[in-house]
TORBA-473707 format. One record per atom (N, C-alpha, C, O, CB): x, y, z. Coordinates in Angstrom, 3 decimals, m for minus. Each point is the difference from the previous one (the first is absolute). Glycine has a CB too. Example, Ala and Ser with C-alpha at 12.3 -4.5 7.8 and 13.67 -1.06 7.14 Angstrom:
<rs>
{{13.190,m5.690,7.800}},
{{m0.890,1.190,0.000}},
{{0.900,1.200,0.000}},
{{1.036,m0.019,0.665}},
{{m2.928,m1.154,0.581}},
{{1.542,2.223,m1.966}},
{{0.820,1.190,0.060}},
{{m0.770,1.090,0.730}},
{{0.509,1.108,0.169}},
{{0.675,m1.736,m2.314}},
</rs>
This chain:
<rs>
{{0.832,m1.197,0.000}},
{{m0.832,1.197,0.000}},
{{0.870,1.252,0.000}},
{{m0.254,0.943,m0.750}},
{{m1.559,m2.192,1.964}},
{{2.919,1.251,m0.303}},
{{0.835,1.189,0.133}},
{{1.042,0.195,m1.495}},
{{0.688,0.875,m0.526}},
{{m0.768,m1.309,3.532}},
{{m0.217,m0.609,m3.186}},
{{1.118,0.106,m1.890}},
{{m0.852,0.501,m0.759}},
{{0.465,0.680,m0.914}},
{{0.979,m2.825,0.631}},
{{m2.670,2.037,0.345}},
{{m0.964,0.452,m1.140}},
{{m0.135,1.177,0.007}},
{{m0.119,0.686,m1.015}},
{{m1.005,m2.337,0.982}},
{{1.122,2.192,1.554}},
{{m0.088,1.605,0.146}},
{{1.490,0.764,m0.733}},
{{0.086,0.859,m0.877}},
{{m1.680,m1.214,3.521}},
{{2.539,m0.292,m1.948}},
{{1.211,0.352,m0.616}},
{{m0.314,0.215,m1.833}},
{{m0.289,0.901,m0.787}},
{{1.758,m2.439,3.046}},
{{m1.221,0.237,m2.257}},
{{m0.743,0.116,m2.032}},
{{m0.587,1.254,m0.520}},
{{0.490,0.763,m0.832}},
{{m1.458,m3.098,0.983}},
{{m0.358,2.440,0.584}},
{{m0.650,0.714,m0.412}},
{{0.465,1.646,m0.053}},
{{m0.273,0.819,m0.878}},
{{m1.185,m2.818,1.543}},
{{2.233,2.187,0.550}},
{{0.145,1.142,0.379}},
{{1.204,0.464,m1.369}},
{{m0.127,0.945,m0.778}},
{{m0.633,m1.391,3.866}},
{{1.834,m0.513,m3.035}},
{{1.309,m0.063,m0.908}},
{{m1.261,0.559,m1.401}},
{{m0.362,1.173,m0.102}},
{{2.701,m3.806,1.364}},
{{m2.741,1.704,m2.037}},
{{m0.536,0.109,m1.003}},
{{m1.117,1.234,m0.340}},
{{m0.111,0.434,m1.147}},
{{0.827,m2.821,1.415}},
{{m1.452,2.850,0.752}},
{{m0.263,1.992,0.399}},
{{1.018,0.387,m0.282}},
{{m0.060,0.169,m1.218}},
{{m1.241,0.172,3.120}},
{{2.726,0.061,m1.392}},
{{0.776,0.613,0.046}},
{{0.774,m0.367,m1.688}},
{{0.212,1.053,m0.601}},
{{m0.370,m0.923,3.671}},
{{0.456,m1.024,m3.631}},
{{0.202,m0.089,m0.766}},
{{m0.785,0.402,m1.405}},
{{0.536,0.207,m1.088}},
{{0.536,m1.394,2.812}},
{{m2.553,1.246,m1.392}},
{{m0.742,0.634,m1.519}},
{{0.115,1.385,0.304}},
{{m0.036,0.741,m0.982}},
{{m1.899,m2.544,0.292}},
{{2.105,2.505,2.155}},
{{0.207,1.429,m0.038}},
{{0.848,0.435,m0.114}},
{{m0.097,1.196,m0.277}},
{{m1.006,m1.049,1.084}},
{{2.319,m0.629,m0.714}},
{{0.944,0.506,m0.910}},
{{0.025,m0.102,m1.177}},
{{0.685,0.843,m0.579}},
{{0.214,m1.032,1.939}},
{{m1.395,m0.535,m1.950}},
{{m0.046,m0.759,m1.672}},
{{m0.678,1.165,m0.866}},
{{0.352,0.531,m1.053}},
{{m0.853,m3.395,1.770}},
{{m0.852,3.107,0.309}},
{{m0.790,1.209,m0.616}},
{{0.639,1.323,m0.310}},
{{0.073,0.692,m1.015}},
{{m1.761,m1.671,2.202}},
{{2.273,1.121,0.459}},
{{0.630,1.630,0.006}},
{{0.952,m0.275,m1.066}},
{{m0.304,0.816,m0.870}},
{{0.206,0.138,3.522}},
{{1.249,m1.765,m3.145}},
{{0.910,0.363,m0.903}},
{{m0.228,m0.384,m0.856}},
{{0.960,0.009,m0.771}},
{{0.291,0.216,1.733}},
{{m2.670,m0.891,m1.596}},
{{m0.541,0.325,m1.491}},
{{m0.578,1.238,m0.259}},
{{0.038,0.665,m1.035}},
{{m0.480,m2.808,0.868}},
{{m0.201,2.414,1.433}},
{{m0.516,1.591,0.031}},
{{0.902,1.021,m0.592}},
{{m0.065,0.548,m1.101}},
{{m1.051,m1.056,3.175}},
{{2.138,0.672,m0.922}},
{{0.829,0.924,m0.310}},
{{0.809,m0.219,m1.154}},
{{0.420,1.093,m0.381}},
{{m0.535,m0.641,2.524}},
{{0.570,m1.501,m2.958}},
{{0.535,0.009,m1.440}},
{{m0.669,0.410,m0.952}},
{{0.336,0.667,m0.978}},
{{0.659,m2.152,1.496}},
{{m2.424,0.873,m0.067}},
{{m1.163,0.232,m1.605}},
{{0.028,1.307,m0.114}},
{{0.542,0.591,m0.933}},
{{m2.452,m2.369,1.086}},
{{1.248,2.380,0.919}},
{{m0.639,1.394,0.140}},
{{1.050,1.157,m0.126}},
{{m0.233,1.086,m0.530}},
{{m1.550,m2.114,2.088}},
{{3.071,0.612,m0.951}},
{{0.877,0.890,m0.067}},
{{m0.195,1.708,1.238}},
{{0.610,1.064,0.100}},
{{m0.520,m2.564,m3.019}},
{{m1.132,0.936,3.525}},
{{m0.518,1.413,0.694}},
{{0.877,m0.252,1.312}},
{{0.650,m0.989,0.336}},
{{m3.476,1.428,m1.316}},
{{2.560,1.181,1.804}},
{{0.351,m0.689,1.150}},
{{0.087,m1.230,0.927}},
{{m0.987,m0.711,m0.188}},
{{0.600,2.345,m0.371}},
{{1.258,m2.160,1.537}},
{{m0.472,m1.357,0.296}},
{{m0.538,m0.150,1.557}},
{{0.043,m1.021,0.687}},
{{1.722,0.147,m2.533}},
{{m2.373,2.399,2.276}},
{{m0.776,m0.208,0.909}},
{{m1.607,0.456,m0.530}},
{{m0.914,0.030,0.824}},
{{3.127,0.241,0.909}},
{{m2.367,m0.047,m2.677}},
{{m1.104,m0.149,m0.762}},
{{m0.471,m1.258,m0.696}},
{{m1.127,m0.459,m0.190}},
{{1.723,2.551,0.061}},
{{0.900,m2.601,m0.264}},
{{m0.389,m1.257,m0.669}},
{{m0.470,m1.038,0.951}},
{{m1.028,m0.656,m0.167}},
{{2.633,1.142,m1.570}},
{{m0.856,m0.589,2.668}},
{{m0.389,m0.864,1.350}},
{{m1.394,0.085,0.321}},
{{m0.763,m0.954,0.158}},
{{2.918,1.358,0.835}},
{{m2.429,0.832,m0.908}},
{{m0.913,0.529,0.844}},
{{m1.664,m1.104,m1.095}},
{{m0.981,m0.639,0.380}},
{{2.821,4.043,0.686}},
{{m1.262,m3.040,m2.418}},
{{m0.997,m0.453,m0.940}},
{{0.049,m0.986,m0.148}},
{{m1.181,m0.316,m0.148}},
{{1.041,1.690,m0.743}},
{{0.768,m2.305,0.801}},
{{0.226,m1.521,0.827}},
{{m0.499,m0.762,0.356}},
{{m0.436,m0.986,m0.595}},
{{1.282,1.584,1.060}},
{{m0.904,m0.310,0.634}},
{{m0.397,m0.468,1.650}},
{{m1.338,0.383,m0.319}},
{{m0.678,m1.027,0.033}},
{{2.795,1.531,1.850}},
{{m3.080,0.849,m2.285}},
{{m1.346,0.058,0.044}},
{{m0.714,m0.960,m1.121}},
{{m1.106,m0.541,0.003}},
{{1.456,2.949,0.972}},
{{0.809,m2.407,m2.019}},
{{m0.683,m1.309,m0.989}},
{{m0.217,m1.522,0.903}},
{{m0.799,m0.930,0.115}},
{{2.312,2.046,m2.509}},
{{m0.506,m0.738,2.798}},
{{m0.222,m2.197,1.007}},
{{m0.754,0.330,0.500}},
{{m1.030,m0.583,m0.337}},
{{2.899,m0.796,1.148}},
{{m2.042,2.265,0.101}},
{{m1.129,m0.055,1.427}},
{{m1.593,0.077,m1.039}},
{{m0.968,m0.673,0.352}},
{{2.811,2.531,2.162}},
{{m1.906,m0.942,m3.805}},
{{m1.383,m0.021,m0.820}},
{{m0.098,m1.472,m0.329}},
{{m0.918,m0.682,0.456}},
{{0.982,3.155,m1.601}},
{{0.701,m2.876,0.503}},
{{0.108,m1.458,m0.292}},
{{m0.805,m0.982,0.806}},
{{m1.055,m0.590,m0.232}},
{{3.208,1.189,m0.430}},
{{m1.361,m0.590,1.637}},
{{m0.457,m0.937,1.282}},
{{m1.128,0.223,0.319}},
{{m0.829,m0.908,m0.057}},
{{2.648,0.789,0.969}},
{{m2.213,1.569,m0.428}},
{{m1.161,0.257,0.278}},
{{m1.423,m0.504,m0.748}},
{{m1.124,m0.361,0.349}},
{{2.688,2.018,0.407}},
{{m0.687,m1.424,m2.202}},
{{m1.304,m0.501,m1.136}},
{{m0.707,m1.506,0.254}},
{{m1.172,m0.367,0.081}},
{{2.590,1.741,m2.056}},
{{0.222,m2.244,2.083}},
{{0.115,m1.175,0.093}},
{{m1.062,m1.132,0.922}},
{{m0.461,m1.119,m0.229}},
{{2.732,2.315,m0.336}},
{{m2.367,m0.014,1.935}},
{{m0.329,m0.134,1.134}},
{{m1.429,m0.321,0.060}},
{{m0.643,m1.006,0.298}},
{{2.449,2.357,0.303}},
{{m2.163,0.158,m1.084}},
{{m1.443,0.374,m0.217}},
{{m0.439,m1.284,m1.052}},
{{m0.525,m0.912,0.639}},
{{0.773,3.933,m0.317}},
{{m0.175,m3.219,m1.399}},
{{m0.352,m0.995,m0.943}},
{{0.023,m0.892,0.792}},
{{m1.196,m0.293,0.024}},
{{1.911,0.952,m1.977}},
{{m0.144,m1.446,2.760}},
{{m0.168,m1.045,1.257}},
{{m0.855,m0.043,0.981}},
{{m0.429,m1.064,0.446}},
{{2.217,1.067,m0.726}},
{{m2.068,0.950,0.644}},
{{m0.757,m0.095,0.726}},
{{m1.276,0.414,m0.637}},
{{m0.760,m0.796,0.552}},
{{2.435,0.925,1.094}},
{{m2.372,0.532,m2.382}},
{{m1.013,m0.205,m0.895}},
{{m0.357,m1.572,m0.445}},
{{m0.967,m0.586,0.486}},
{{1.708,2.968,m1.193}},
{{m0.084,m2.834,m0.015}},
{{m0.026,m1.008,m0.499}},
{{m0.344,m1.153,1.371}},
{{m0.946,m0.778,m0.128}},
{{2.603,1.862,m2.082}},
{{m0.705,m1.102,3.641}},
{{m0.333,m0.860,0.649}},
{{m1.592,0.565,0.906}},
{{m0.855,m0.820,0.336}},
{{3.786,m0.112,m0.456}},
{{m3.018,1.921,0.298}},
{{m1.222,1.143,0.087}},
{{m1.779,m1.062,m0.960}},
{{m1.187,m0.321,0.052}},
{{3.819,3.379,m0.463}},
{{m1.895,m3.067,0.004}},
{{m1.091,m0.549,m1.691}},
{{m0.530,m1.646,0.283}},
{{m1.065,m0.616,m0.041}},
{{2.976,2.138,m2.233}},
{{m0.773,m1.747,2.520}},
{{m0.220,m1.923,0.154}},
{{m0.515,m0.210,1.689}},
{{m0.467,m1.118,0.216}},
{{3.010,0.178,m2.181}},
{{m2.520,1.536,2.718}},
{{m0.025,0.285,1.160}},
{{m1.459,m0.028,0.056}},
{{m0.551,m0.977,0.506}},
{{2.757,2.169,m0.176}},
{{m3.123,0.114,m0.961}},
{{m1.113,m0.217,m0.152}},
{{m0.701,m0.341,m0.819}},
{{m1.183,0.311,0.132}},
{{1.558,0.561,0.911}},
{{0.024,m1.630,m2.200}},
{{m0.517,m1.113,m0.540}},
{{m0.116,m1.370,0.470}},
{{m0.869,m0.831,m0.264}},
{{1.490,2.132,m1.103}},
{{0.641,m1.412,2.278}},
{{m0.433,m1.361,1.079}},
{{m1.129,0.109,0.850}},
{{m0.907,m0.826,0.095}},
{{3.144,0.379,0.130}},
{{m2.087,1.882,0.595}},
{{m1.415,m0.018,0.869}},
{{m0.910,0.034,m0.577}},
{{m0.921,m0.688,0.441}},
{{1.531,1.562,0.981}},
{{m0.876,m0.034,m2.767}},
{{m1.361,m0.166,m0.706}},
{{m0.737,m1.254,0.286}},
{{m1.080,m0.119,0.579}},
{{1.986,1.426,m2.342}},
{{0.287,m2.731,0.977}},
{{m0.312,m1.432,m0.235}},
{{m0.435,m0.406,1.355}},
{{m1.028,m0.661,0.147}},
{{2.708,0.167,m2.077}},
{{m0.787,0.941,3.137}},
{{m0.267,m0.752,1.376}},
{{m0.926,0.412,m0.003}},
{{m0.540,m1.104,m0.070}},
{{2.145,0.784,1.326}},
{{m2.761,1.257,m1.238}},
{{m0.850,0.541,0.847}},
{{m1.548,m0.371,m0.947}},
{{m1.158,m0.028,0.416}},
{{3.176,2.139,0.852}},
{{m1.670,m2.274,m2.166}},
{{m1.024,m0.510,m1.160}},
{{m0.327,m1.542,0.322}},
{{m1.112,m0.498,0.171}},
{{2.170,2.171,m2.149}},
{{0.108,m2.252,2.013}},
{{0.017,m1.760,0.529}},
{{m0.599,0.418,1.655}},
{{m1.207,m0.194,0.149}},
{{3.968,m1.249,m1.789}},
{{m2.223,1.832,2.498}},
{{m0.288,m0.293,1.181}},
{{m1.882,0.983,0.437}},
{{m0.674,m0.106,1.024}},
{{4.160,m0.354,m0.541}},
{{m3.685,1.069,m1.395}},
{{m1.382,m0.156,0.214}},
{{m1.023,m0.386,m0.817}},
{{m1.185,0.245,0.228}},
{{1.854,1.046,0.934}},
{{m0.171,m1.993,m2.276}},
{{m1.109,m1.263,m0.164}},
{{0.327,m0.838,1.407}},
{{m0.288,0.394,1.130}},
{{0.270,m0.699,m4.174}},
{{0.426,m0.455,2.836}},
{{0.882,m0.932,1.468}},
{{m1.075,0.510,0.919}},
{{m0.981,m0.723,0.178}},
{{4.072,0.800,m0.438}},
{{m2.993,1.430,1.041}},
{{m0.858,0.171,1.099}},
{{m1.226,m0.097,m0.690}},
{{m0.392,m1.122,0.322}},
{{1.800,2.498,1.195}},
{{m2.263,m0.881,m2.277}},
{{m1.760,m0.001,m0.214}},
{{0.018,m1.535,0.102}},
{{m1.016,m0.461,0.521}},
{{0.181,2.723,m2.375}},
{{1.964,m3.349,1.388}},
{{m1.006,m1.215,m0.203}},
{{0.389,m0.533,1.404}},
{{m0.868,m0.790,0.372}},
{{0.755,0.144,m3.238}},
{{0.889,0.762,3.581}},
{{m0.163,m0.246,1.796}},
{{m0.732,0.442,0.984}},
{{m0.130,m0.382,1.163}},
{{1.769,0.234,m1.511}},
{{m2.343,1.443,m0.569}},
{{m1.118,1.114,0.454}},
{{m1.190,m0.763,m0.099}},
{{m0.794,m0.182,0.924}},
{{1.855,2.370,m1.782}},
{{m1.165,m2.666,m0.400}},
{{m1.277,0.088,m0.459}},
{{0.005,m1.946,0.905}},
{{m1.084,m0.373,0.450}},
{{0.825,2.749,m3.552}},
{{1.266,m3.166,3.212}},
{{m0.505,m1.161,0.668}},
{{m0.234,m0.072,1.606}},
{{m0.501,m0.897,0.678}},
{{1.633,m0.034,m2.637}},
{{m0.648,2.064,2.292}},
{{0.129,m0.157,1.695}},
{{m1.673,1.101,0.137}},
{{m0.861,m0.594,0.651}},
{{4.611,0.473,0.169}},
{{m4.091,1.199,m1.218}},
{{m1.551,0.290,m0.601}},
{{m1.019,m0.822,m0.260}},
{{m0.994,0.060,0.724}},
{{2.015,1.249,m1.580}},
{{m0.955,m2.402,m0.427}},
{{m1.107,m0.241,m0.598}},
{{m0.039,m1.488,1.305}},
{{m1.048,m0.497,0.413}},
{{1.180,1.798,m3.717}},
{{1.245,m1.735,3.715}},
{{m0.236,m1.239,0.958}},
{{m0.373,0.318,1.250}},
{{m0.427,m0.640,0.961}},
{{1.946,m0.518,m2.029}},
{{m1.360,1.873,0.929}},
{{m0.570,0.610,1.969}},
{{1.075,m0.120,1.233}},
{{m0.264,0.344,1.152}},
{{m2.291,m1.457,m1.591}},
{{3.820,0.566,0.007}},
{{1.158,m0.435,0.924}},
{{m0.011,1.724,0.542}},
{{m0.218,0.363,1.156}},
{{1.958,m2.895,m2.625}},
{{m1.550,3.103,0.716}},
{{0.437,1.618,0.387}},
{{m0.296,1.033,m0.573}},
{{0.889,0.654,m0.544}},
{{0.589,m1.406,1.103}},
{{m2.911,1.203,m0.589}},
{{m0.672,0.706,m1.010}},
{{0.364,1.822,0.419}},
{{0.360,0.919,m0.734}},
{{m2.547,m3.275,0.379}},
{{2.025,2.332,1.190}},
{{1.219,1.537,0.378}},
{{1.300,0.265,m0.385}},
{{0.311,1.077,m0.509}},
{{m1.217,m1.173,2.294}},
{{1.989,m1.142,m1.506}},
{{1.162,0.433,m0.853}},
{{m0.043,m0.298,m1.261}},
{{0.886,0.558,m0.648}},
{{0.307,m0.727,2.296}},
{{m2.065,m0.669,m2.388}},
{{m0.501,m0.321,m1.147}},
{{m0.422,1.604,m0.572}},
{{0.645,0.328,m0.995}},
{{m1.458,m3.097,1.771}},
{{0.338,3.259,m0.535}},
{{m0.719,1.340,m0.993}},
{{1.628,0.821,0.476}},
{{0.642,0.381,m0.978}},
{{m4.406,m0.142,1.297}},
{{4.288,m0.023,0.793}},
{{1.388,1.194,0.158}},
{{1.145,m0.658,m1.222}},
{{0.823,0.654,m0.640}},
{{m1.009,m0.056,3.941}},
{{m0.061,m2.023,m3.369}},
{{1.084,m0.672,m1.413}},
{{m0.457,0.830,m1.487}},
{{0.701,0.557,m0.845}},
{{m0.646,m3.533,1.989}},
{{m1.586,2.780,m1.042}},
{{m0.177,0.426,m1.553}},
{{0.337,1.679,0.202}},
{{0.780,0.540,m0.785}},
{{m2.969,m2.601,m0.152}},
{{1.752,2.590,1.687}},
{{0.269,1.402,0.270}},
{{1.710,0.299,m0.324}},
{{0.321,0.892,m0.785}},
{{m2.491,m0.875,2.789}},
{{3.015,m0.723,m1.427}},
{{1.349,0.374,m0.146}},
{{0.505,m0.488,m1.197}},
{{1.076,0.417,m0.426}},
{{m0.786,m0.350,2.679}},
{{m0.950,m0.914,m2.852}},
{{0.461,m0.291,m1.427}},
{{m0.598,0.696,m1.134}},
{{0.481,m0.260,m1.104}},
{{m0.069,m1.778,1.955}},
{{m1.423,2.919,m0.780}},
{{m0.633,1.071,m0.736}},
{{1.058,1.291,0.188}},
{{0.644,0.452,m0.947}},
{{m3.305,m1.449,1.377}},
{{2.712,1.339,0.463}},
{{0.640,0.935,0.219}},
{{1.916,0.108,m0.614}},
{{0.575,1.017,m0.389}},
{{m2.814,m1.126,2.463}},
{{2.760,m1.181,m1.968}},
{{1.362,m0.196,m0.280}},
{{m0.180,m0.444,m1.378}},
{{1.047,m0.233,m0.604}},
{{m0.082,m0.317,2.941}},
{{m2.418,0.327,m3.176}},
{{0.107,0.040,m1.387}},
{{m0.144,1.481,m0.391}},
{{0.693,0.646,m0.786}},
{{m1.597,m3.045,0.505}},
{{m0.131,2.777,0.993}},
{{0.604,1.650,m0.730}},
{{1.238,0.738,0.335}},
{{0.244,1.043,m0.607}},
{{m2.444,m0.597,0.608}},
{{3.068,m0.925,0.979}},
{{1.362,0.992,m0.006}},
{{0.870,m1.020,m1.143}},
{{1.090,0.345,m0.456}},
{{m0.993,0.886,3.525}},
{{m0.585,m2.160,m3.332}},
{{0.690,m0.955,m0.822}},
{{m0.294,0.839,m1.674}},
{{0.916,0.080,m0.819}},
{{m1.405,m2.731,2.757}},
{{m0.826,3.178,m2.197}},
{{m0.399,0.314,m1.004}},
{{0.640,1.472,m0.094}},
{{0.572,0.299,m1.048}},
{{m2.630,m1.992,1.082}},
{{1.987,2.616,1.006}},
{{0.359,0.937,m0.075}},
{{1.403,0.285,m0.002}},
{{0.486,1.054,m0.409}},
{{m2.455,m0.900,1.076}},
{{2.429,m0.856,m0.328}},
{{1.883,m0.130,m0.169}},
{{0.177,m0.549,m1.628}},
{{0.704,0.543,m0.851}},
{{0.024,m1.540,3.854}},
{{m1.449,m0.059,m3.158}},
{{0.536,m0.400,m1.953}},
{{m0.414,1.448,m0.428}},
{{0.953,0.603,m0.494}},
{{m1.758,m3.664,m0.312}},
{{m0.441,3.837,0.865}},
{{m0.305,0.585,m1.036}},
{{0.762,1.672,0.031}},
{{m0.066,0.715,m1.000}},
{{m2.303,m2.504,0.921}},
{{3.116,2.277,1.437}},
{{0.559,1.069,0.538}},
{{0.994,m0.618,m0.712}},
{{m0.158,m0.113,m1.216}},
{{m0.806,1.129,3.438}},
{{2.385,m1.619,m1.479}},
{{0.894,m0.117,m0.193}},
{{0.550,m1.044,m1.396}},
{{0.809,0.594,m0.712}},
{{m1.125,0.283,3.260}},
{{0.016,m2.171,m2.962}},
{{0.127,m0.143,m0.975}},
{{m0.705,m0.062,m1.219}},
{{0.603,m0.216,m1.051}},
{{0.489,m0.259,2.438}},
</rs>
């Protein structure tokens, strides 16, 4: 674990220099300007990089819950509707169908908002 950090850190340090003295050859400008322009390209970079990641894992995230919550309340109405229509538990029987109505519309309203 502690070599990987090492690695990692070596290989940072190594594309920032790589950058600054392609910078400063290409451009020919100052080379605390060039630096300076650099370093804000990696950090935009990354940042971009970042954001696209987490969108993307953002996305699948609630497309899984969509699926969970769609499956898990059919699942409740038909445990609703047998512990109800059998009489074992006709009070928590109607609060089942109730909570599975309700978690189909945040189910509906999340597909049709967000994706």
């Amino acid at each position: 674990m502690r070599k990987r950090n090492i690695l990692l850190n070596m290989l940072i340090i190594t594309l920032t220099i790589t950058a600054i003295t392609i910078g400063v050859v290409v451009h020919a400008e100052s080379p605390v300007n060039s630096i300076v322009k650099n370093i804000q390209n990696i950090f935009e970079k990354t940042g971009n990089t970042i954001v696209t990641s987490m969108n993307t894992a953002l996305s699948m995230i609630v497309k899984i819950l969509i699926k969970i919550s769609e499956v898990l309340s059919i699942g409740l109405v038909i445990v609703g509707l047998f512990l109800w229509f059998s009489r074992i538990s006709p009070y928590t029987g109607k609060r089942l169908i109730i909570s599975a109505i309700l978690l189909f519309i945040f189910a509906y309203i999340l597909k049709h908002v967000y994706v």
